[in-house]
C-alpha positions, 0 to 999 in steps of 0.5 A, a space after each residue: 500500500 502507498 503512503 497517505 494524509 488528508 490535509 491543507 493542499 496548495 497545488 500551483 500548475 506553473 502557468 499562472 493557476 492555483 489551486 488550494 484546498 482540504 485533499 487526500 494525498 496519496 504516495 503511491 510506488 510511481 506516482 504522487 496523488 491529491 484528490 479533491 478540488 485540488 487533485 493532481 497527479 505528479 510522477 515520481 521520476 519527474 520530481 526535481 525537489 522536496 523541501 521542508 519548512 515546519 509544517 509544509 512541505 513543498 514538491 517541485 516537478 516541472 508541470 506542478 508544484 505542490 504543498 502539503 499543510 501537516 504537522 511538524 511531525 508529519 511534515 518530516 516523516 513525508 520529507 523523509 518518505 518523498 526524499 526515498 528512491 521509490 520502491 520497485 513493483 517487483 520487490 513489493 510483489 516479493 519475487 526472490 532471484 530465481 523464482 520460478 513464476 507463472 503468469 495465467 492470464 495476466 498480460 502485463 509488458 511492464 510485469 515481464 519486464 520486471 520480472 525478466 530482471 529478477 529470474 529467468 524461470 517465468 512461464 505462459 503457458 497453460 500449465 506450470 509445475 513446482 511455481 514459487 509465484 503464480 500471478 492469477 489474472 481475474 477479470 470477472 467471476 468465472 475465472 475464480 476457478 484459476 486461483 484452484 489452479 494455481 494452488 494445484 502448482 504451488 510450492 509449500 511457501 509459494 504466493 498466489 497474486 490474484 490481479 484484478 481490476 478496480 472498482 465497480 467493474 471489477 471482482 470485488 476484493 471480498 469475493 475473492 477471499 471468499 475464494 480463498 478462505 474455502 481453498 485454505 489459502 490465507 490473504 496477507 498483502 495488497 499491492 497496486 499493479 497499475 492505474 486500473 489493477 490492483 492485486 492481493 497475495 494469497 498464502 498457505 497458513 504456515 500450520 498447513 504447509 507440508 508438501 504440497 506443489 512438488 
């Protein structure tokens, strides 16, 4: 999950306009998020400067400039985290060196990607064996039935990430722990794969692990 306040946000476009108001703010691993009257969105890569005064804190990129009203403390836990190099996706998903990974219906560039850069043991197909991560892509209701499949090739201490779409549009997150309760499995992180997506981890209990997905 990303970083979050709600407070004072003076938002200033660079081109004349600004805008001032009470907003959720969001640090998400890609992107700085405010909502509300004052909503903007800033890409991480494109932020120049972060500056810190008491209580506010200032972001500087070349479309925005943004300032977050907070307590002296907040203010310098969120100079802290902003200062941060952005986690990688990857490293949120938890995939070791080496894992073996099967993607079953998720098509994601940016995903392959990232994982090519991390172990060279990734399959398409459909079927996999002895899988460290299964990425199981869910796009309505009748496809609950891949997360059983994913389980059937899972090793002991293997994750499943069940990718879906948020929103109303998309299957929503208590079904598919609904899923997950009555295969046994145990729901145990959340993580943003994109704009539209988003996914959760699905685990064996530790007291149920013995052999299973050799």
């Amino acid at each position: 999950m990303g970083y979050e306040t709600v407070c004072r946000v003076r938002v200033d476009d660079r081109a004349g306009s600004v805008r001032e108001a009470q907003g959720k703010v969001l640090l998400e691993t890609d992107e700085l998020i405010v909502r509300g009257d004052a909503r903007v969105r800033v890409p991480r890569t494109s932020i120049e400067r972060v500056t810190r005064r008491e209580g506010t804190v200032s972001i500087t990129s070349p479309s925005a400039i943004v300032t977050l009203t907070l307590s002296p403390d907040a203010a310098a836990k969120w100079h802290e985290r902003l200062e941060q190099p952005p986690k990688q996706r990857i490293d949120k998903l938890d995939v070791r060196p080496g894992a073996k990974v099967w993607l079953l219906g998720v098509t994601d560039a940016s995903l392959e990607a990232e994982l090519a850069s991390r172990t060279d043991h990734v399959s398409h197909g459909r079927t996999a064996r002895a899988c460290d991560v299964v990425f199981v892509g869910v796009e309505s209701v009748d496809q609950l039935d891949r997360i059983d499949r994913a389980l059937a090739v899972l090793v002991d201490d293997g994750a499943i990430w069940v990718v879906h779409p948020k929103g109303r549009d998309g299957v929503a997150d208590t079904t598919i722990f609904g899923r997950a309760k009555a295969l046994g499995l145990t729901y145990t992180k959340v993580a943003r794969m994109s704009g539209t997506h988003t996914a959760e981890k699905l685990v064996r209990p530790r007291g149920a692990r013995t052999r299973h997905g050799g």
